[in-house]
C-alpha positions, 0 to 999 in steps of 0.5 A, a space after each residue: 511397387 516395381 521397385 522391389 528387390 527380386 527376392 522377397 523373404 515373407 517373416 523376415 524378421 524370424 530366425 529362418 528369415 534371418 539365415 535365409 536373407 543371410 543367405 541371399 545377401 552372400 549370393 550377391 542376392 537383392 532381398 527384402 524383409 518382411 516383418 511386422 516390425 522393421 528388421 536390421 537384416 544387414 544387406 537387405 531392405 526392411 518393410 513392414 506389412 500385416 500378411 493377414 491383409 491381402 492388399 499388404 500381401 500383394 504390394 511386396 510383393 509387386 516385382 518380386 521373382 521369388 517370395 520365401 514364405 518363412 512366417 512363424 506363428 505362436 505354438 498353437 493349434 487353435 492360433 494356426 487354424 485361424 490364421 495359417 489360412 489366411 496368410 498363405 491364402 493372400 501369399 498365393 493369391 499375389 504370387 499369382 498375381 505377380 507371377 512370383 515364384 514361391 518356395 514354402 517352408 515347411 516341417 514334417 508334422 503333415 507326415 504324421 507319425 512315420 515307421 522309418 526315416 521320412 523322405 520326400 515320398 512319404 505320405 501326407 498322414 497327420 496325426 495332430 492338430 498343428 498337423 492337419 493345419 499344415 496338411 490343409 496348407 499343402 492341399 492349398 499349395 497343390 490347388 494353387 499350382 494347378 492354378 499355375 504357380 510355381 511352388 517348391 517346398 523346402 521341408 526340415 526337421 525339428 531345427 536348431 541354431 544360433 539365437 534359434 528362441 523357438 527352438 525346443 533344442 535350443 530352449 531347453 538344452 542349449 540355453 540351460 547348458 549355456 548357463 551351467 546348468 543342465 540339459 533336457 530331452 523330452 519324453 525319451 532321450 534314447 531314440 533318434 531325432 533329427 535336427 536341422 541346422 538353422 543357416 543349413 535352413 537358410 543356405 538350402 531356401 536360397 538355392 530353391 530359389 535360385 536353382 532351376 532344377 530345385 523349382 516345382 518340386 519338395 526337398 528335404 533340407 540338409 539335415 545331418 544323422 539323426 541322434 539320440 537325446 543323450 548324445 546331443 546332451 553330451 555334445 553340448 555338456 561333455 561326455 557322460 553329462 547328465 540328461 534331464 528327461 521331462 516326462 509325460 507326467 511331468 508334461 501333464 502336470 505343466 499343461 494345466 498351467 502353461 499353454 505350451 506344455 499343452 501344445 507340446 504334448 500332441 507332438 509327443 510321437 516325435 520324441 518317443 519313436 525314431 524321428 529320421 529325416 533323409 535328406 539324400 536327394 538334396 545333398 545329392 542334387 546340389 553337392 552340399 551336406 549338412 553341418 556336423 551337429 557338433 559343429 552346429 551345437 558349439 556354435 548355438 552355445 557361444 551364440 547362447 553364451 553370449 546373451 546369459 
């Protein structure tokens, strides 16, 4: 298939994917979207592919100079055990193949629970299931540059953003406020949390994959100051809104009957300590700053709005 576009956005079809061909497209960029299904991504042509068939991995991407591994997959440790594997197992072994760059996704659950704001040295310490997953995927990216492939990581916190659906922020806070009613954090809504921005996301992935100097290394993406539960609240809802806190108890209790309450409770250490990302060096390296969360937030709700 040498007549694929140079960029090549695997899970195209995804919020991430979106931003990131968005981004591509306004780089005067040639990107393609992959997805199980067809994607309607204006400037960039759509293809369909099953990413856990290795032949379907390695026919987009023939040609392909970068690939952006974007996949989503159900919130499930037992979901990303099975398949997390196989997906990024096909994408190196093509990228290899193809000699394509790779520029990986990612989020902080391989880090584990950190005593202070997280940076690119922080070590590899998960604490969870989803985050042994994504640990066993950077050993994975590691073998496979010393293999030879060029990959560079790209790693965010927790985001947010227009039409974010798998967005805890967005599910729970913005969507509700959208609708008139009112806002929640989870677990503790005094500490600080990070949120990244989700065209921040797509904006940063195309400069790694389009930046010299970004190749080969990981990068914490424009992620704008950490704050607190309360403060998000109040910037969505108006000042002094009311703050709906789900609790432990009330986890448990919806754990016994929604799968998603269970696979959240593990992750409960990001929300009842500090959870800071520093993405200083990013910022630094190619002159640009995140978007002000106030800005990022009165943007997802008249997205939100408009779908209630």
């Amino acid at each position: 298939m040498t007549t694929n576009p140079t960029h090549v956005i695997l899970g195209g079809n995804g919020v991430i994917g979106h931003q990131a061909v968005r981004a591509l497209v306004a780089r005067s960029e040639r990107p393609i979207s992959v997805g199980r299904r067809p994607a309607t991504a204006d400037g960039a042509r759509s293809v369909t592919a099953d990413l856990l068939d290795a032949a379907d991995v390695s026919r987009v991407l023939d040609g392909a100079h970068v690939a952006y591994f974007t996949v989503g997959l159900p919130y499930s440790a037992r979901v990303w055990a099975q398949q997390w594997p196989t997906i990024l197992r096909n994408t190196v072994d093509a990228a290899l193949e193809h000699d394509t760059h790779l520029v990986y996704l990612d989020n902080v659950y391989a880090y584990g629970q950190v005593d202070g704001p997280m940076t690119e040295q922080t070590p590899i310490n998960p604490r969870s299931k989803k985050g042994e997953v994504r640990a066993a995927a950077l050993r994975t990216l590691d073998d496979a540059s010393a293999r030879g492939l060029t990959v560079t990581i790209g790693r965010s916190a927790d985001f947010y953003g227009p039409a974010a659906s798998t967005s805890v922020f967005n599910t729970f806070a913005l969507d509700k406020i959208a609708a008139g009613n009112t806002g929640t954090w989870l677990f503790d809504a005094d500490q600080p949390h990070s949120l990244t921005y989700t065209p921040d996301i797509g904006k940063a992935l195309a400069i790694l994959g389009t930046a010299p100097e970004a190749r080969g290394r990981t990068w914490h993406l424009p992620t704008a100051p950490a704050l607190t539960g309360h403060q998000y609240i109040d910037l969505a809802a108006g000042p002094g809104a009311r703050t709906n806190v789900m609790g432990r108890t009330t986890m448990r209790i919806g754990a016994l009957f929604n799968p998603a309450a269970r696979e959240t409770l593990e992750m409960a250490y990001q929300y009842t300590a500090p959870y800071t990302l520093d993405s200083q060096a990013f910022e630094t390296a190619f002159g640009i700053t995140a978007t002000p969360t106030a800005q990022g937030i009165a943007t997802s709700l008249d997205a939100a709005r408009t779908t209630t």
